[in-house]
N, C-alpha and C positions, 0 to 999 in steps of 0.2 A: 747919822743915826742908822742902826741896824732893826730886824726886826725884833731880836732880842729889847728892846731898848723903848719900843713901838708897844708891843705887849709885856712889859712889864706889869707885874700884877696881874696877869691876866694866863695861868695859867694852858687852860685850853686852846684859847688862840695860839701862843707860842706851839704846842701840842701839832694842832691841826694846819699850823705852818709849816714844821718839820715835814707833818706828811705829805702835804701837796708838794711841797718843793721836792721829796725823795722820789715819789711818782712822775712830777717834769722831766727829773734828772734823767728817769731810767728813757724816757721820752727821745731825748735830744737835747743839745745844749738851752740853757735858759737862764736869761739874766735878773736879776729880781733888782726892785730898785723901791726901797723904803724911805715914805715921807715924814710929816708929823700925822697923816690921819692914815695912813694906807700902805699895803707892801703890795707892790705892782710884780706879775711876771710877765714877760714879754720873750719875745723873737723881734722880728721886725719891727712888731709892734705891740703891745701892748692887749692882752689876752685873760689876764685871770687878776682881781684881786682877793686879795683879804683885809679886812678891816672889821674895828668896832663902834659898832650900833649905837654904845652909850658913848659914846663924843659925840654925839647929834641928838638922843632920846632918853627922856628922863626916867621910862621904863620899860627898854628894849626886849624882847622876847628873846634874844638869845646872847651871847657873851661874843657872835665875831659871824662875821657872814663873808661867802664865800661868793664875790661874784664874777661872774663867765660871759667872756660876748662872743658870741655865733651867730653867723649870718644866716639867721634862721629864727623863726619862734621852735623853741620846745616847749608844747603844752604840761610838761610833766607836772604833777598839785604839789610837786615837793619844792617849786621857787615860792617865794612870798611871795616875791615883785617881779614881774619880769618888764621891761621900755625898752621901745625903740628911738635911740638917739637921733639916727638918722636912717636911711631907705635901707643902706647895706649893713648894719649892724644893730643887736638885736641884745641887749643886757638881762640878764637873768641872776636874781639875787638868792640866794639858798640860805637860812639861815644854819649855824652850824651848832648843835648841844651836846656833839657825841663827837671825836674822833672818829669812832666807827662810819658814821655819816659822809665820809668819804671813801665811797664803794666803788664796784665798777661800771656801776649806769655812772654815778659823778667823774672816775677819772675817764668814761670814756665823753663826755662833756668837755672834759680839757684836753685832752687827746685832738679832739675835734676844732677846739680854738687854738691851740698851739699851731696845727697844721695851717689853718687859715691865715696864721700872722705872720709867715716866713719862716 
């Protein structure tokens, strides 16, 4: 399964997939690896997803959320959610409504976990 395949019907997320992954790319190499609930990018390890809301919530506030682990809290009010898994990693969930909403406060958030992960 591809993420084409992941967001089917879902136009924006596919949208807001392209963009993250063309941003990765200009980054450094990046592997993306799509489940039945999520499309993962990694290095090393494991650093950005995307996924959708409504495979879990009957009425999600937004169509796909974009989430980022850095070893850090970022207070920014623009996560919904942000946990920590464990001591060194730090999840922060953004929901996404807009393509646009991927700027460069957010790709400089992934810039920042890409470097983290190898």
């Amino acid at each position: 399964m591809g993420p084409e395949e992941l967001f089917a019907g879902h136009p924006l997320a596919l949208t807001v997939f392209v963009r993250v992954h063309s941003v990765l790319a200009r980054l450094g190499p990046v592997d993306v690896r799509t489940t039945r609930s999520q499309v993962a990018f990694r290095r090393g390890r494991r650093f950005a997803y995307l996924w959708l809301p409504g495979q879990y919530l009957a009425k999600p506030a937004a169509e796909v959320v974009l989430s980022i682990a850095l070893g850090r809290h970022e207070p920014s009010p623009r996560f919904k959610e942000v946990v920590r898994p464990s001591p060194r990693h730090w999840m922060h969930h953004l929901e996404i409504n807009n393509p646009d909403d991927i700027d460069d406060e957010v790709v400089g958030w992934l810039r920042e976990a890409a470097e983290r992960s190898g």
